[in-house]
matplotlib code that plots the C-alpha trace (Angstrom):
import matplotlib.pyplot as plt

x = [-22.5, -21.4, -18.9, -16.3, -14.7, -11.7, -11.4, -10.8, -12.5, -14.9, -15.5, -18.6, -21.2, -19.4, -21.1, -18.2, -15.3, -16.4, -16.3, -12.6, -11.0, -14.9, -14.7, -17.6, -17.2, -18.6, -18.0, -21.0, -23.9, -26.8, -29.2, -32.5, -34.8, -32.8, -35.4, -34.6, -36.3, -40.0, -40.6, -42.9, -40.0, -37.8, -40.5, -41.2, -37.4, -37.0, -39.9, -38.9, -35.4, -33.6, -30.5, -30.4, -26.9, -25.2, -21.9, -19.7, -19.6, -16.1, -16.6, -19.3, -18.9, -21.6, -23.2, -23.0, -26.7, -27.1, -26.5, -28.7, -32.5, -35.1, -33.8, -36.1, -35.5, -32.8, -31.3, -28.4, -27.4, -24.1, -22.0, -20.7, -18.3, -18.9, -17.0, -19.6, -19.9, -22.9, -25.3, -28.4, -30.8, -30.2, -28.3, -25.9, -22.4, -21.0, -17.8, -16.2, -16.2, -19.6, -20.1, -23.9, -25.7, -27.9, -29.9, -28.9, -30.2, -28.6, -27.7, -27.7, -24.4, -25.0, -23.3, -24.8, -25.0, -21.4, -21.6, -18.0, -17.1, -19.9, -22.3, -25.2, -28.4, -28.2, -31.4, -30.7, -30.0, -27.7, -26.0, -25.9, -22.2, -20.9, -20.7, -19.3, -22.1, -25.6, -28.9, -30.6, -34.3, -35.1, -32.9, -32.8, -32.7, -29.3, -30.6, -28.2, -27.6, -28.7, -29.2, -32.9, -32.8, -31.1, -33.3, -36.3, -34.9, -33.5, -37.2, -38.8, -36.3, -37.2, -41.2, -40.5, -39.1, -40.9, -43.8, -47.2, -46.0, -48.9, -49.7, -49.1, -52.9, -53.6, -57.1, -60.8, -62.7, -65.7, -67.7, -70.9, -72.9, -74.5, -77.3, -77.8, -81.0, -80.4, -79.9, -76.3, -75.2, -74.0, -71.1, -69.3, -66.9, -64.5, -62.3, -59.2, -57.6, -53.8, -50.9, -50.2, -54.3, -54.3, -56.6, -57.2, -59.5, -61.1, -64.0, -65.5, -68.4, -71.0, -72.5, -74.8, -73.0, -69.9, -67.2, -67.0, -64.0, -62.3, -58.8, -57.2, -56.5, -54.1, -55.8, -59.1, -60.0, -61.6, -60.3, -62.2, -59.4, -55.6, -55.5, -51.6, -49.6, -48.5, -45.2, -44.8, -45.5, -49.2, -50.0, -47.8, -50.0, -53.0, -52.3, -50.0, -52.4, -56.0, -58.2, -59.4, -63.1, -64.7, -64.4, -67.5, -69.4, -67.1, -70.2, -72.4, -74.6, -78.2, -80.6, -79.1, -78.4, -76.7, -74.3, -73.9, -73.0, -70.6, -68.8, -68.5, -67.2, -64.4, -63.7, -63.4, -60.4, -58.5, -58.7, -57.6, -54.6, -53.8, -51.3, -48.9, -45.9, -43.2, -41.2, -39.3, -41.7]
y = [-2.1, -3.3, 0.0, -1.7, -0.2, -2.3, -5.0, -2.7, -4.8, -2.1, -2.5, -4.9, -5.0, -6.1, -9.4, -10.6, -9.9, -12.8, -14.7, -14.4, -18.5, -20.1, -21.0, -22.9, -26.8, -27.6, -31.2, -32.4, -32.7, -30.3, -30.8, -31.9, -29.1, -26.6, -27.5, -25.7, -22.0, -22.1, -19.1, -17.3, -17.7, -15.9, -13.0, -12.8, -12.0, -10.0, -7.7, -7.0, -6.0, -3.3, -4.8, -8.3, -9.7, -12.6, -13.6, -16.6, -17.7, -17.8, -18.0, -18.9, -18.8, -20.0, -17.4, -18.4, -19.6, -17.1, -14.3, -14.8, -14.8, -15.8, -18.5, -21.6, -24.9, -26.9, -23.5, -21.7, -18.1, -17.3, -14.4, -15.0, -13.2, -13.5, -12.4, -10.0, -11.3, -9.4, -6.9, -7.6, -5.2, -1.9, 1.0, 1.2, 1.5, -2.4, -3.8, -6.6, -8.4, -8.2, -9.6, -10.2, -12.7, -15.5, -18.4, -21.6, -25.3, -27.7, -31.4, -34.2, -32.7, -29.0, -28.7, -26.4, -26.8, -27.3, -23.8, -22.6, -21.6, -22.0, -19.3, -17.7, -15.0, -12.4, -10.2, -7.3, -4.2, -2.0, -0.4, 3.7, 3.9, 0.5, -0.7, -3.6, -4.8, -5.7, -6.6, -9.3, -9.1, -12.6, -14.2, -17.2, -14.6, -16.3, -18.4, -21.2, -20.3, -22.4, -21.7, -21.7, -19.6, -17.2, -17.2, -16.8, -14.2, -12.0, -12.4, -11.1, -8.2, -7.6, -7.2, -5.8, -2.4, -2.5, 0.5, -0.8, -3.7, -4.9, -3.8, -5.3, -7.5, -7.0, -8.7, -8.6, -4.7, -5.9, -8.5, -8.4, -10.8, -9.0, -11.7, -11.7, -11.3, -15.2, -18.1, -19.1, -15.4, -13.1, -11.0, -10.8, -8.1, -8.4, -5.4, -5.8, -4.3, -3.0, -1.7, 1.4, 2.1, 1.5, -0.4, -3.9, -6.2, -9.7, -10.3, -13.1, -13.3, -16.5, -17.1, -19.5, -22.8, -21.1, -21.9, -18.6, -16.4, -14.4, -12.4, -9.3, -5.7, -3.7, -0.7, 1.0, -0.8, -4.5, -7.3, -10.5, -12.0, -11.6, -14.6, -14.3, -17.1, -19.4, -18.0, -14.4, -11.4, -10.7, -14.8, -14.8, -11.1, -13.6, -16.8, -16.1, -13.1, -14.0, -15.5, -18.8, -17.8, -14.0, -12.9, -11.9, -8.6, -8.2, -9.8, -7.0, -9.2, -8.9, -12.0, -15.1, -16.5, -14.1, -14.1, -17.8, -17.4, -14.7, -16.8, -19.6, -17.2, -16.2, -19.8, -20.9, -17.6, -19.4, -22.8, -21.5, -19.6, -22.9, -23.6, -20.9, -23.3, -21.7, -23.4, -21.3, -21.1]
z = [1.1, 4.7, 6.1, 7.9, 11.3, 11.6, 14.1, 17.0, 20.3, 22.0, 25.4, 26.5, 29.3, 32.5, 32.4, 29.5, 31.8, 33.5, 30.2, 29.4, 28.6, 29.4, 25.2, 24.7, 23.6, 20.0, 20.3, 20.4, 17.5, 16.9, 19.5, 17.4, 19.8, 17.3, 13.9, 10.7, 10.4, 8.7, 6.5, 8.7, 11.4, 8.6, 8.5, 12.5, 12.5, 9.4, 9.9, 13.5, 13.3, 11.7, 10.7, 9.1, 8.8, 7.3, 9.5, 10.7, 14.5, 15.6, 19.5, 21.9, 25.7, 27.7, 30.2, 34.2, 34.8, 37.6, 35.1, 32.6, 33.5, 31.9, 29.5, 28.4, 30.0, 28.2, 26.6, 27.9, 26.7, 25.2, 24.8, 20.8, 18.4, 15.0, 11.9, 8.9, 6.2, 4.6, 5.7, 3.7, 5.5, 7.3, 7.4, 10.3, 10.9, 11.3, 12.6, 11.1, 14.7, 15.7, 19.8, 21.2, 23.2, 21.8, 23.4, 21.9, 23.1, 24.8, 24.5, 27.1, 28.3, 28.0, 25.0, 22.3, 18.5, 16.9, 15.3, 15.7, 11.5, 10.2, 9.0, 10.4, 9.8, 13.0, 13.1, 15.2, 16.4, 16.9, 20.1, 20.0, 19.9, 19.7, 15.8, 17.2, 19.4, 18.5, 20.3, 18.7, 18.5, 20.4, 22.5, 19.6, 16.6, 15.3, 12.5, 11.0, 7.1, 4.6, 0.3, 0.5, 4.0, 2.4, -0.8, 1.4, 3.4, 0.4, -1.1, 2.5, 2.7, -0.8, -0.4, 3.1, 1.5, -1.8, -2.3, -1.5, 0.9, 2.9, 6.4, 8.7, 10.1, 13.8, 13.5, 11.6, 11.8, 10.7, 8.4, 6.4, 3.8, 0.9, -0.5, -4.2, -6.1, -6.6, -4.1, -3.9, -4.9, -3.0, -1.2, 1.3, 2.2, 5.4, 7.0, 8.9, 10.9, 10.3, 12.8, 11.0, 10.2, 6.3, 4.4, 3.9, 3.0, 1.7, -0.9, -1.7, -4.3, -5.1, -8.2, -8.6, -10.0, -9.9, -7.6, -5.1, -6.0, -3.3, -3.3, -0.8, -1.5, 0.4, -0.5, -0.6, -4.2, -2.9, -5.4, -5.9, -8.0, -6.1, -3.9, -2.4, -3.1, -0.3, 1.4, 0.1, 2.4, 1.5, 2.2, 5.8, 6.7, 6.4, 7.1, 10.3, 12.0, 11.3, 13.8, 13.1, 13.0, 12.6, 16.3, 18.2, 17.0, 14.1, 11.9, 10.9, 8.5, 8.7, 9.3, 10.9, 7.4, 6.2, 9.1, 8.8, 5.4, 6.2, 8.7, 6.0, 3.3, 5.9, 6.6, 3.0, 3.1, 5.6, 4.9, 1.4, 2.9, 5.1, 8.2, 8.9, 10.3, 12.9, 14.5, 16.6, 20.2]

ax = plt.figure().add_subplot(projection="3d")
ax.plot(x, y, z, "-o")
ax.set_aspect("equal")
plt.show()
């Protein structure tokens, strides 16, 4: 439930006095260096920001150059206003005129995206004492709403706060190839490491003239069997933070084959897992 503080305007960082009647034109078509959000983009934003908001632009003035550094070529910053219109993670005090400062791109004649009325994802936070001002997480973390956006999003924010939700994956620990008593059989077992320090970890077994199996576990139990399916939180931890190839040292195998065989076992996991797209830079 979003608390509402009434549309009382709160005073704003000096910068916006200088903004007052520089209403920003929304004459001009989308720039096409704006392309629609990926899901791991949805994730990089969701997992980093303590409030997730749904709301619609109703102002955009554009920042003087000179005060705002830092922004990409052929991007210009913003100050916006924005009306709620749902707060789908968080818990925070919320006005129903929420002002921040976003990075938007540019057309041939400066213009940004025509965004004036029409609905938006804000990933942000919060300012101590200000309900109606947020912080967004990255300069660009105003996301244009869409149906599916919003269906990935709710589905992110849903495994993001659900028990057992997997760590976050920094990197590999450590790797090592078990050989069977048989050729073509055989394990191997890889450990990874996680921000907050909690398990995780990949197994993949050969049998001879079987296909190998492999699957992850979020705990201390290794699985053979739970491959993550493509776009849910447990596929993006792998597919969007692992290194292409077992890093140097990591490989504890013994014998030179069986650390070939462990690098090709770890391959066969992320080929399996695939590209993680993003499209925000």
């Amino acid at each position: 439930m979003i608390r509402h503080l009434g549309k009382a305007i709160l005073p704003i960082a000096a910068v916006f006095c200088a903004l007052a009647g520089q209403q920003a034109s929304a004459a001009a078509p989308q720039s096409p260096t704006a392309p629609a959000v990926t899901y791991a983009d949805l994730a990089d934003l969701a997992d980093s920001a303590p409030l997730v908001l749904r709301a619609q632009l109703s102002r955009l003035a554009r920042v003087e150059p000179e005060r705002a550094p830092g922004v990409r070529p052929g991007w210009g910053r913003f100050y916006a206003e924005a009306e709620t219109g749902a707060l789908l993670s968080g818990d925070a005090l919320v006005g129903e005129t929420l002002r921040y400062l976003v990075d938007l791109p540019l057309d041939s004649r400066g213009r940004p995206p025509r965004l004036i009325r029409k609905p938006v994802f804000l990933f942000a936070a919060p300012v101590a004492g200000k309900p109606g001002e947020l912080r967004l997480v990255a300069p660009d973390a105003q996301v244009p709403w869409d149906t599916a956006s919003e269906a990935s999003l709710r589905a992110i924010l849903t495994e993001l706060v659900s028990p057992g939700a997997p760590a976050r994956v920094t990197g590999v620990r450590e790797a090592m190839h078990v050989p069977g008593e048989l050729a073509g059989e055989g394990e191997t077992q890889i450990f990874l490491a996680t921000r907050d320090g909690s398990a995780a970890s990949i197994a993949i077994t050969r049998h001879a003239g079987a296909e190998p199996s492999w699957g992850v576990s979020f705990s201390e139990v290794l699985d053979t069997s739970s491959r993550p399916a493509r776009e849910t939180l447990r596929w993006y931890r792998l597919a969007c933070f692992l290194p292409a190839a077992l890093p140097p040292g990591s490989n504890l195998s013994e014998g030179a084959a069986a650390q070939a065989q462990a690098q090709t076992d770890y391959r066969l996991v992320i080929d399996a897992l695939g590209p993680c797209p993003r499209n925000r830079s």
